[in-house]
PAVOFI-358321 format. One record per residue: residue in one letter; residue number from 1; x, y, z of N, C-alpha, C in turn. Coordinates in steps of 0.1 Angstrom, whole numbers. Each point is the difference from the previous one (the first is absolute). Example, Ala and Ser with C-alpha at 12.3 -4.5 7.8 and 13.67 -1.06 7.14 Angstrom:
residues 2
a  1  132  -57  78  -9  12  0  9  12  0
s  2  -4  11  -7  9  11  0  -8  11  8
This chain:
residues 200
x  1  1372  1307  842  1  14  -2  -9  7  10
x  2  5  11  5  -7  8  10  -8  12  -6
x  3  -16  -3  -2  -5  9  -2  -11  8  6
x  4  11  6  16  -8  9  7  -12  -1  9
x  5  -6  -16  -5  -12  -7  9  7  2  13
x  6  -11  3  10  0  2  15  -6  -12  2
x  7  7  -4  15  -11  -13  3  -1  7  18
x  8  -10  -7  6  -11  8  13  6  -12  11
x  9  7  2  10  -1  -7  11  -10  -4  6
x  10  -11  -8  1  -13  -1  9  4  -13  11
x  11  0  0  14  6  -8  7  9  -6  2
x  12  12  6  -10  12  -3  1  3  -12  -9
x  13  -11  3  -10  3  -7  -15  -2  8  -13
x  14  12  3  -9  1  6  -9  -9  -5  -12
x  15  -6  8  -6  -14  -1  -9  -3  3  -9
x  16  -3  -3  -15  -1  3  -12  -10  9  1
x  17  -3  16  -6  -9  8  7  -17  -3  -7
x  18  7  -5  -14  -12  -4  -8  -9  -13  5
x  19  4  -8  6  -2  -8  2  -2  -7  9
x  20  8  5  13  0  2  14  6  -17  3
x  21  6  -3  -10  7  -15  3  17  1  10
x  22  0  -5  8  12  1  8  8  -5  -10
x  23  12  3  5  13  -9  -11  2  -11  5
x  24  -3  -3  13  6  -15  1  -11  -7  -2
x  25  -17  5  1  -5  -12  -10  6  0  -15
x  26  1  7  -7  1  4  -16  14  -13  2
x  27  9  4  5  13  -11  7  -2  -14  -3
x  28  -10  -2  13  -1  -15  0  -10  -7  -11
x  29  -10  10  -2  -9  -8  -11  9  -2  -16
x  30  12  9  0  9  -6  -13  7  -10  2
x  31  12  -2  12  0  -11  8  -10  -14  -5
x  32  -9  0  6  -10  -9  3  -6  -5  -19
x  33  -2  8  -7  -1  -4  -10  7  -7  -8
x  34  16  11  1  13  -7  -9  1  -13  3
x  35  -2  -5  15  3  -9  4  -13  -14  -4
x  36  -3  8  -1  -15  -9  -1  0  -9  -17
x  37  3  14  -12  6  -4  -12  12  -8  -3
x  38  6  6  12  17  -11  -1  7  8  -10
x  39  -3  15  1  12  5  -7  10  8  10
x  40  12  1  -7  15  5  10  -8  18  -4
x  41  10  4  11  -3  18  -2  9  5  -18
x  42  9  -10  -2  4  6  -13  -12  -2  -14
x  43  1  -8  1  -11  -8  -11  -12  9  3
x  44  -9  2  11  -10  9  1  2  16  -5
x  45  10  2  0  5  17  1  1  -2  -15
x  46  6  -11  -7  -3  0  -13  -13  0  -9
x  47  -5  -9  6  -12  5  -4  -8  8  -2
x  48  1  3  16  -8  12  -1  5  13  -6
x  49  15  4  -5  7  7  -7  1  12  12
x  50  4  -2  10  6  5  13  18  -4  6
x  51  2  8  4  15  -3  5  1  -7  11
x  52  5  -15  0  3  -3  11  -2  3  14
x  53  12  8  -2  4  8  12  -13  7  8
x  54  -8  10  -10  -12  4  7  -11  -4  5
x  55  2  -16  -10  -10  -12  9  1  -4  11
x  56  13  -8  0  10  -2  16  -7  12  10
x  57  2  15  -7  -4  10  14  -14  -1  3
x  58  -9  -3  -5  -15  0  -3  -2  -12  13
x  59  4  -14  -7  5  -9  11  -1  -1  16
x  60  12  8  -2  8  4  13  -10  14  10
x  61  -14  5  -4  -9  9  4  7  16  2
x  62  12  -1  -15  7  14  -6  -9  3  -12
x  63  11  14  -3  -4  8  -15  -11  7  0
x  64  -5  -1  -13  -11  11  -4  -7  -9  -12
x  65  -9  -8  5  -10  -6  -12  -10  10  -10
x  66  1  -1  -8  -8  9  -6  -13  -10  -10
x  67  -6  7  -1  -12  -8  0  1  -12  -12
x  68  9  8  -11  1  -8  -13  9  -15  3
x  69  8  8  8  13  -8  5  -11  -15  5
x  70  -8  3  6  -7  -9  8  -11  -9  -11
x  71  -2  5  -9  -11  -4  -8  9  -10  -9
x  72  9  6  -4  13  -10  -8  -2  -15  7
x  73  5  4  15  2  -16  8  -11  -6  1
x  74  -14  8  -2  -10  -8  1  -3  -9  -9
x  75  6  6  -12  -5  -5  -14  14  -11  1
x  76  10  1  4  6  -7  -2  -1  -15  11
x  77  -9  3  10  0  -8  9  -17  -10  -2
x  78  -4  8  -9  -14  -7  -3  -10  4  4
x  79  -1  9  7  -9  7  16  -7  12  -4
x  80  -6  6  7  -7  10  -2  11  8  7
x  81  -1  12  -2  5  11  8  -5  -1  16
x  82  -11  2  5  -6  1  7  8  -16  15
x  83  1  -8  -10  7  -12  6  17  5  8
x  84  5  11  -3  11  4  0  -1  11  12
x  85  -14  7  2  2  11  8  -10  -4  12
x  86  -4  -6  0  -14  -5  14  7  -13  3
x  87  -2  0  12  4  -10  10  -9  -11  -6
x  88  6  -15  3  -8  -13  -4  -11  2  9
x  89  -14  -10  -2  -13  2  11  2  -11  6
x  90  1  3  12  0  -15  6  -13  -7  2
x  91  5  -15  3  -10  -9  -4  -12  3  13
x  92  6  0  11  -8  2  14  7  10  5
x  93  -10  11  3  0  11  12  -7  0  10
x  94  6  4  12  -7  -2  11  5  16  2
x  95  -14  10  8  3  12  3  -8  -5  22
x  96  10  1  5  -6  3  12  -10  9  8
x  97  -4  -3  11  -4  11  4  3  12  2
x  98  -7  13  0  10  12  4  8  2  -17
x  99  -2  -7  -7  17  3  -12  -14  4  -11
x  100  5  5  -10  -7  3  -13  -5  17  0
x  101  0  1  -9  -1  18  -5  -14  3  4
x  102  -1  10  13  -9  2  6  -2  12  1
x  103  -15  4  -5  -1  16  -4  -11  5  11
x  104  3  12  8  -11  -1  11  -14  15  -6
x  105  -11  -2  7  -11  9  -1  2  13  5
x  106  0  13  -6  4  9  11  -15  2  8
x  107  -12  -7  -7  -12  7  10  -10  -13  8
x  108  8  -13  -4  -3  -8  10  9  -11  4
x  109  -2  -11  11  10  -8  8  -7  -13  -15
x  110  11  3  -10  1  -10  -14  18  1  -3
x  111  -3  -9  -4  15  -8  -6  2  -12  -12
x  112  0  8  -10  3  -10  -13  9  -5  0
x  113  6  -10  0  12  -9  -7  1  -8  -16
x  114  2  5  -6  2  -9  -12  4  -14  8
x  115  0  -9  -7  7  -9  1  5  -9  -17
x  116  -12  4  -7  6  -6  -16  -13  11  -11
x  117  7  3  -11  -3  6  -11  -9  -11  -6
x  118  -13  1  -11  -5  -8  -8  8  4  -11
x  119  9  -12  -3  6  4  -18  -14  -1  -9
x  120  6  5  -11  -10  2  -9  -6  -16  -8
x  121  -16  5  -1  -7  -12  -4  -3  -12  7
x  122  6  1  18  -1  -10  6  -17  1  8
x  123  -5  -10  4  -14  -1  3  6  -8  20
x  124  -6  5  7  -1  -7  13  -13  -4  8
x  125  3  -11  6  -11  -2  8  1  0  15
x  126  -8  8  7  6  0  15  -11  -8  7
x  127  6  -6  13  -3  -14  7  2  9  13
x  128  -4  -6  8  -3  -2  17  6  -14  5
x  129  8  -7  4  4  -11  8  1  -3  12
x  130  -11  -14  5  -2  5  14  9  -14  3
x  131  14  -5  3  6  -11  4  -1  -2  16
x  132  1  -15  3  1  -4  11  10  -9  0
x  133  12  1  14  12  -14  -4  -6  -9  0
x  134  8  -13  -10  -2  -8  -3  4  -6  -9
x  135  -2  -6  -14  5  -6  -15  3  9  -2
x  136  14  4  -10  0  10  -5  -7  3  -13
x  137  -7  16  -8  -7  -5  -12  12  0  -13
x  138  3  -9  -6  7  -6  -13  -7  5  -9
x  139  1  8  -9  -3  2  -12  8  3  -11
x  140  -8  -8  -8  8  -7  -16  0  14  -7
x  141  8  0  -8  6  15  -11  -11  10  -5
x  142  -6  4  -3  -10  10  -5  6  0  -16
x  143  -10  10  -8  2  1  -12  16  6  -2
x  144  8  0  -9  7  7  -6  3  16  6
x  145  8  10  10  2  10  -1  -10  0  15
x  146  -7  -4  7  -9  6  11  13  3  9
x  147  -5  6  9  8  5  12  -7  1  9
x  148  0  -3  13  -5  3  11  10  8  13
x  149  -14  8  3  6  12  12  -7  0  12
x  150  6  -2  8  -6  -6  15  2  13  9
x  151  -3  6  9  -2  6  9  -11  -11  12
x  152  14  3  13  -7  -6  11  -9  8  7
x  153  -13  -1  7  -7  8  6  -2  -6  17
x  154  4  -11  0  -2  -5  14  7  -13  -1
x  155  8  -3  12  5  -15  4  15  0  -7
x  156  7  -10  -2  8  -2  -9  -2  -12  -11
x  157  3  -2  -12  5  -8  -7  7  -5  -6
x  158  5  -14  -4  16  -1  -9  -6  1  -14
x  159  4  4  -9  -9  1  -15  12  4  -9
x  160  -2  -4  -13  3  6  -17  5  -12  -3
x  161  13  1  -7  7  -9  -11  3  -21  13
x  162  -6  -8  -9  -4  -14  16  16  3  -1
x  163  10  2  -12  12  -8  8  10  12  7
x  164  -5  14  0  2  9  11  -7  10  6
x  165  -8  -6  11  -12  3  3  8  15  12
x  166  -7  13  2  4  6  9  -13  5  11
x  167  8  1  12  -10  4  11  -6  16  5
x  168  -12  0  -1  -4  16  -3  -10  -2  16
x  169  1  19  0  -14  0  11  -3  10  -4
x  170  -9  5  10  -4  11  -2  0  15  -8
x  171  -5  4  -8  6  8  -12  9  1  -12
x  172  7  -17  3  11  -4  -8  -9  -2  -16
x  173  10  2  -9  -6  1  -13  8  -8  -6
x  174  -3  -11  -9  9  -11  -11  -9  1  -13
x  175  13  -1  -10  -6  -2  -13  10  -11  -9
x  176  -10  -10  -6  8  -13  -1  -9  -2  -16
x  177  11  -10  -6  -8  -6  -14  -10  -8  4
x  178  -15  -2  -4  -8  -9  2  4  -9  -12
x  179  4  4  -8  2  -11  -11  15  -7  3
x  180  1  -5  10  11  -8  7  -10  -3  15
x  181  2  -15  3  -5  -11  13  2  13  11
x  182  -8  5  8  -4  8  12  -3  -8  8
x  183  -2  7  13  -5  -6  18  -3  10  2
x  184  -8  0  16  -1  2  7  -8  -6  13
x  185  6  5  7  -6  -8  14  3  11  13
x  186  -14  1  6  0  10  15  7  -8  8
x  187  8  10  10  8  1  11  -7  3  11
x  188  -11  7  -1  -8  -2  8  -12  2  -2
x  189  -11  -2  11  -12  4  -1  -7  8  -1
x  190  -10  2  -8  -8  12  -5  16  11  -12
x  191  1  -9  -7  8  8  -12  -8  5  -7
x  192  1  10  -8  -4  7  -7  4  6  -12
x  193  1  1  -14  9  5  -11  -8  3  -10
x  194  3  10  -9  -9  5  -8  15  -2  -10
x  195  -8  -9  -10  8  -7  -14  -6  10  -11
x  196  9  3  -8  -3  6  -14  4  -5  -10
x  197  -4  -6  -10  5  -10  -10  0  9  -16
x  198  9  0  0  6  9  -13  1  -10  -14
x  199  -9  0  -10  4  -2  -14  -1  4  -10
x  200  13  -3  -5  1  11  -14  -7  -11  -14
């Protein structure tokens, strides 16, 4: 049923206004669950006490979700709501140089970049790493939940997950599970990296 909800074009993706969730995530994360449960779109639509057909469009990154509509499939899918409208987090991000949300000073030559938010309750510890090529360093899993966030400051290095290590320089930024087998090893001399070790 059409009840007059507007949804906001922002980059040429149509958007839940409450929510600011694109439809083709809201799409694929039903997708991606149904599939995940192993149920068909009829059997889900029953459950969730929705019509087929409007699931199929939900699917297909059509219609008009409405929030209950959505809460239904949550509950019918096992999930939180929340699982349904925010993109999955990926395991490794790598933000380049020059890339990430950069806010400038209007009264001096400063430049912030975010590069990661502290979720809540998480404690970090930041490091200085001074590598030289050579062995690479192997390190075994860390506790439960750590994360580590690398920012290169000089040289290059290959570093994060040993069995997909990626190559960074200068200003490049990676953020990888420490509680999964890590590397790293300089590319060249006089490397430089300031590690931030995140646990919740």
């Amino acid at each position: 049923m059409n009840t007059g909800r507007l949804f906001v074009k922002t980059n040429e993706r149509t958007v839940m206004p409450n929510t600011g969730a694109p439809l083709e995530v809201i799409a694929a994360s039903l997708r991606r669950e149904r599939e995940r449960v192993g149920l068909s779109l009829s059997e889900l639509a029953k459950r969730a006490g929705v019509a087929k057909s409007t699931l199929s469009q939900l699917e297909a990154g059509n219609g008009n979700p409405s929030v209950e509509t959505l809460w239904a499939l949550g509950v019918a899918l096992d999930v939180p709501f929340s699982r349904l409208v925010d993109p999955p987090v990926r395991q490794v991000t790598v933000i380049r140089a020059g890339e990430g949300a950069a806010v400038h000073s209007e009264r001096a030559p400063y430049t912030a970049t975010l590069l990661s938010s502290c979720p809540p309750g998480a404690r970090r510890d930041i490091y200085v790493l001074n590598l030289e090529p050579g062995a690479p360093r192997e390190s075994q899993p860390h506790m439960a939940g750590t994360r580590e966030h690398m920012v290169v400051s000089t040289g290059r290095v290959r570093a994060g997950l040993t069995d997909d290590p990626v190559d960074l320089g200068p200003g490049d930024y990676l953020v990888y599970p420490g509680d999964l087998p890590h590397t790293a090893v300089a590319l060249a001399p006089g490397t430089s990296i300031v590690l931030v070790m995140e646990h919740v």
